[in-house]
C-alpha distance (Angstrom), angle and dihedral (degrees) to the residues before:
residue distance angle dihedral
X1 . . .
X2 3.59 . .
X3 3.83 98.8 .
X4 4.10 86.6 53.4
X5 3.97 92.1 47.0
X6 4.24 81.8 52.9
X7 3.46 82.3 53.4
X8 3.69 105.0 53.3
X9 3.84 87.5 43.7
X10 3.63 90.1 61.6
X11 3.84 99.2 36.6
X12 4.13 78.2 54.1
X13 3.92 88.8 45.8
X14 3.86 88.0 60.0
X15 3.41 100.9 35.3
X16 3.87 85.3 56.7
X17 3.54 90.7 44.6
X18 4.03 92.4 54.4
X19 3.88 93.5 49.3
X20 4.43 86.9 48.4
X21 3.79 89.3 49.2
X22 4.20 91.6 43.5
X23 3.83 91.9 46.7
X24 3.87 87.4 46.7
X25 3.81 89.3 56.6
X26 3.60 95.7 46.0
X27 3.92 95.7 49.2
X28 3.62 82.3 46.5
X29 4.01 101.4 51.4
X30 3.76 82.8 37.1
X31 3.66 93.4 56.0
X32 3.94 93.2 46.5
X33 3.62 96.9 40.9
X34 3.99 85.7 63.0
X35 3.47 99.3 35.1
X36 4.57 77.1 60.2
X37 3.21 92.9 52.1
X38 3.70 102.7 44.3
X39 4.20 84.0 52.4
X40 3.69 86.7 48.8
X41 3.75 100.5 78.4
X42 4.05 82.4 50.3
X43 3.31 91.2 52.4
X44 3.47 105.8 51.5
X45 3.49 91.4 49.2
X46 3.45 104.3 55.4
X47 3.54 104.8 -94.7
X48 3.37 132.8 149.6
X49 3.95 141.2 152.8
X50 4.03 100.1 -162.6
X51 3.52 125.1 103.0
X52 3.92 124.7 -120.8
X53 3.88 149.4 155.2
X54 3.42 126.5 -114.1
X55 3.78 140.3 -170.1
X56 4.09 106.5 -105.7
X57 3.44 146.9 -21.9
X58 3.67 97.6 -82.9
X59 3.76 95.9 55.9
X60 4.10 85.1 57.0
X61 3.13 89.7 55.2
X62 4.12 92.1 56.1
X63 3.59 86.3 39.4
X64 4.03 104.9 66.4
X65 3.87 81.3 10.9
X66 3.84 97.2 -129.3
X67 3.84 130.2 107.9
X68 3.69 117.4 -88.1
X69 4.13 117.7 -137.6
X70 3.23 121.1 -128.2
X71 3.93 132.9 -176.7
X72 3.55 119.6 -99.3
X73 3.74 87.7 -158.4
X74 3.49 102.6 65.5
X75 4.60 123.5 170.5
X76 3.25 117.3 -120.8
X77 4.22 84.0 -139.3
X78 3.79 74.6 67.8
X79 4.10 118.1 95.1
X80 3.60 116.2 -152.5
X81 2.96 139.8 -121.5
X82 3.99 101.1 51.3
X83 3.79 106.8 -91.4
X84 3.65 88.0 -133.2
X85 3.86 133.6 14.5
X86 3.88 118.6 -160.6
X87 3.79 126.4 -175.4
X88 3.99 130.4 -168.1
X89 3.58 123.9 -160.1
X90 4.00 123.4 -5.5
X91 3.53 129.7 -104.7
X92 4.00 105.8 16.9
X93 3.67 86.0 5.9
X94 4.00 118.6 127.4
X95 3.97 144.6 -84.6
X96 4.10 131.1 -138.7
X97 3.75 117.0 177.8
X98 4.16 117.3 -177.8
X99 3.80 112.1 -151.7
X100 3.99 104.4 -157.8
X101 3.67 119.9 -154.3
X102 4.04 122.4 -101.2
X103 3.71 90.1 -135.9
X104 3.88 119.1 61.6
X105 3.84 113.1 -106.1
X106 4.03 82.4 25.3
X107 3.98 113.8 154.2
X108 3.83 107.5 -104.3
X109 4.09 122.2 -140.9
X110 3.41 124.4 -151.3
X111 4.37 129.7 -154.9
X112 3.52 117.4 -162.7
X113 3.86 119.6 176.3
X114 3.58 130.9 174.5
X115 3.92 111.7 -134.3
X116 3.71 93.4 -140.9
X117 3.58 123.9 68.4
X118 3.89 112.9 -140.2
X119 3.92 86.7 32.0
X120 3.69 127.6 96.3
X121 4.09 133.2 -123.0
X122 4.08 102.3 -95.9
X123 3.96 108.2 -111.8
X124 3.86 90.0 -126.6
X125 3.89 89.1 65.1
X126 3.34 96.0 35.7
X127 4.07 93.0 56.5
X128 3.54 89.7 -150.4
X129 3.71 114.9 -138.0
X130 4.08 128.3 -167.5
X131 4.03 113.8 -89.9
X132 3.38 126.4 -120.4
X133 3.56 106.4 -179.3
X134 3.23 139.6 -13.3
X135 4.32 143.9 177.2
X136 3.29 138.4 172.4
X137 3.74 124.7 -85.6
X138 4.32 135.2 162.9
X139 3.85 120.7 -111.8
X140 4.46 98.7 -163.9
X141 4.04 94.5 -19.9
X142 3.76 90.0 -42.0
X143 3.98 139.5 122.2
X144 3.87 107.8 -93.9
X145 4.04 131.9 173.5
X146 3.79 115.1 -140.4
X147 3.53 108.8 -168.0
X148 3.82 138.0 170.4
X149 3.94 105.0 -128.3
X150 3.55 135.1 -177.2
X151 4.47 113.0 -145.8
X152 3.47 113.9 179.9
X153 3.97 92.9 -13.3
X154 3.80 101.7 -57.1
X155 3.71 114.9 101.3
X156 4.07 116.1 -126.7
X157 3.86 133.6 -179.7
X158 3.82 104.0 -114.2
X159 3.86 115.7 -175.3
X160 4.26 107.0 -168.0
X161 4.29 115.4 -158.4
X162 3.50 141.8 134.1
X163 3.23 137.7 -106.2
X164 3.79 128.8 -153.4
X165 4.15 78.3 -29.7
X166 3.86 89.4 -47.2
X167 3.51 117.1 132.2
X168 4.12 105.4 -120.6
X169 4.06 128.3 -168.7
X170 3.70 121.2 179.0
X171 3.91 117.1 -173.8
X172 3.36 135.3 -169.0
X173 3.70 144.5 171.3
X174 3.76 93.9 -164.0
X175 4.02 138.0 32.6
X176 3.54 115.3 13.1
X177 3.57 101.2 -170.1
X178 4.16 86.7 60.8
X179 3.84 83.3 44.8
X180 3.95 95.3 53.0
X181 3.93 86.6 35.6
X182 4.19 89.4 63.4
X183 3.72 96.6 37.4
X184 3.96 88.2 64.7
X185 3.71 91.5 45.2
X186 3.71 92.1 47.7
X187 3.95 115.1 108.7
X188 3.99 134.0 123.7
X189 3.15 125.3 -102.4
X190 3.80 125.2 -70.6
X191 3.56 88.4 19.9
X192 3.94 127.8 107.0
């Protein structure tokens, strides 16, 4: 009698075990079914928070579906196209374009633009570095930042503004003059 009440308590012990482990999968299909089809929405649109390269200007411009500014005044120590083309985010998302130098050695300048007015560069594009310094400036008549900055332990001339609402950046590692003189220029296409 006692050896088949030991047995029912383990045949309970399992059975109890088996419902724990099925209502653990359940809560945990439930919880990534709706995590899916929260993202979905997101998805469908366009949107995306992960950080990636991509081939030219043009296909950043598909990717968070906005123009991309460029500078009008543009260095002939400058090589175009952009020697590398980053995006963050999808639709409304952001835009970095590195300009290498022609020469070897050659100071490189950087662009990065959010696509959104109101809405800020994303840190992981931006590769935030430590400020040094930093005073106030104008980019066309309007509030800038120039700021001595150091991103992964080199120390660049960054110059922050906006742009018809856009958040700009401008970066360079060389001539600031040149870099102030393509920030003003800077705008996107079909607009003054």
């Amino acid at each position: 009698m006692i050896a088949l009440a030991a047995q029912h308590a383990r045949e309970a012990s399992l059975e109890l075990l088996r419902l724990l482990g099925a209502l653990a999968w359940v809560l945990l299909a439930a919880t990534l079914g709706l995590a899916g089809l929260g993202a979905l929405p997101g998805w469908l649109a366009g949107e995306t928070h992960e950080l990636r390269r991509v081939e030219t200007v043009e296909a950043a411009e598909r990717w968070v579906r906005s123009p991309v500014a460029l500078p009008s005044y543009f260095p002939e120590r400058l090589a175009w196209p952009p020697s590398e083309v980053r995006v963050a985010g999808g639709v409304g998302g952001a835009v970095a374009l590195r300009f290498a130098a022609r020469a070897p050695g050659g100071a490189p300048v950087e662009l990065l633009q959010a696509s959104t007015p109101g809405v800020p560069i994303p840190l992981d594009l931006l590769a935030e570095g430590s400020e040094i310094s930093s005073a106030r400036a104008t980019v066309g008549g309007r509030p800038a930042i120039l700021a001595r900055v150091l991103v992964e332990g080199q120390a660049w001339e960054e110059l922050r503004w906006e742009r018809d609402g856009h958040a700009m950046v401008a970066r360079t590692r060389g001539d600031l003059d040149e870099l102030v003189r393509m920030a003003q220029s800077t705008h996107r296409p079909g607009a003054p």
